[in-house]
N, C-alpha and C positions, 0 to 999 in steps of 0.2 A: 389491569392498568399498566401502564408502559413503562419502563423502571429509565431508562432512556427516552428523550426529546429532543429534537433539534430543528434547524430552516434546513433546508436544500434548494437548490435550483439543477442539480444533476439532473434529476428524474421529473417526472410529472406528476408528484403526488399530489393530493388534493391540499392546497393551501398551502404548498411546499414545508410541508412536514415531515419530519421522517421520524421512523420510532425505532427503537430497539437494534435489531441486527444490520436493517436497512440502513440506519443511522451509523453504526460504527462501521460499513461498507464504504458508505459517499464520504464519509472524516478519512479515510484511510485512503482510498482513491482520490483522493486531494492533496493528502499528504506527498503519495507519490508521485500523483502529477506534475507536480511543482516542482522544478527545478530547483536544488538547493541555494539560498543566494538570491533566490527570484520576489519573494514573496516584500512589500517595505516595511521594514522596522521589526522584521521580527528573519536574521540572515540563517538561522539554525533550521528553520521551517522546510520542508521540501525534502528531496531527493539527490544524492548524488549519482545515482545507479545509471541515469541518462549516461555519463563518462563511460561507459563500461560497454555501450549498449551492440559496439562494432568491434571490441577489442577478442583475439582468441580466448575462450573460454578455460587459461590454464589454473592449475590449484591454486596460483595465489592470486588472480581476479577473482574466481568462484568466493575463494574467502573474504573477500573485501566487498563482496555482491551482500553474502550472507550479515557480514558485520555489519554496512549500509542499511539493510532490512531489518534485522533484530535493533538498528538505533531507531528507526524513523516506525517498528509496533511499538518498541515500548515508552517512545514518548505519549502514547495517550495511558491514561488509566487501566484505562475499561479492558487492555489484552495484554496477554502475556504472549508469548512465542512456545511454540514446542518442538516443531520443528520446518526448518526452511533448504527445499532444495531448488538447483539452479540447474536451468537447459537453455541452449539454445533455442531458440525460432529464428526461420526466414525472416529478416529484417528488423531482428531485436532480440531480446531476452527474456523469457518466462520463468518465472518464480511459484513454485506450491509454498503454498505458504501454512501449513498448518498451526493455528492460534487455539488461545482460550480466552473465554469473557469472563471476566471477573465480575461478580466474589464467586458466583459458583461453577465455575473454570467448565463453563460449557464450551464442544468443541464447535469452531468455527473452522472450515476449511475454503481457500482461495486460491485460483488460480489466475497469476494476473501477467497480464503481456506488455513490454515495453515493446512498442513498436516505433521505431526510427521515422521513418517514412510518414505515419500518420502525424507524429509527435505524441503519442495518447497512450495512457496507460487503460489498457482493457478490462475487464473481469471473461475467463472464459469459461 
């Protein structure tokens, strides 16, 4: 039984459901997706990492990349952070994002691309 439930329109699951690890994927590449500020009536929701996405990658953008990521995992429940690094890519910025799922801090790991150009944030 699925301990997680939700709708998506991301993917093409069957009845647009998604379950469990898929589910806390599509919430989180939504989260990112979304421009901080973008979303109505809810202005916390989103991303601000899009700012970042052209600027030289020195210690204190990195650090404000990382602080932006560990705010917008830990506003859901379900993940904690363990650890988040920051690279460049051709026409944006890529995040390893290593998480855990709560309660039993199983590990989740994500590689996710901001790309400029597309406007989209990837899984790769």
């Amino acid at each position: 039984m699925a301990t997680f439930r939700g709708f998506t329109t991301r993917e093409r699951f069957s009845r647009f459901t998604a379950f469990d690890v898929d589910l806390i994927k599509t919430d989180l590449l939504n989260a990112f997706s979304i421009r901080q500020g973008e979303k109505p009536g809810k202005p916390e929701y989103g991303s601000s990492i899009w700012s970042f996405v052209f600027d030289p990658l020195t210690d204190d953008v990195v650090e404000k990349i990382v602080e932006e990521a560990e705010r917008v995992v830990t506003k859901d429940p379900r993940l904690s952070v363990d650890t988040i690094n920051v690279f460049t890519r051709e026409g944006g910025v890529l995040l390893e994002l290593s998480l855990l799922i709560n309660p039993a801090a199983t590990p989740l790991d994500l590689v996710l691309q901001f790309n400029e150009t597309s406007r989209r944030v990837q899984l790769d």
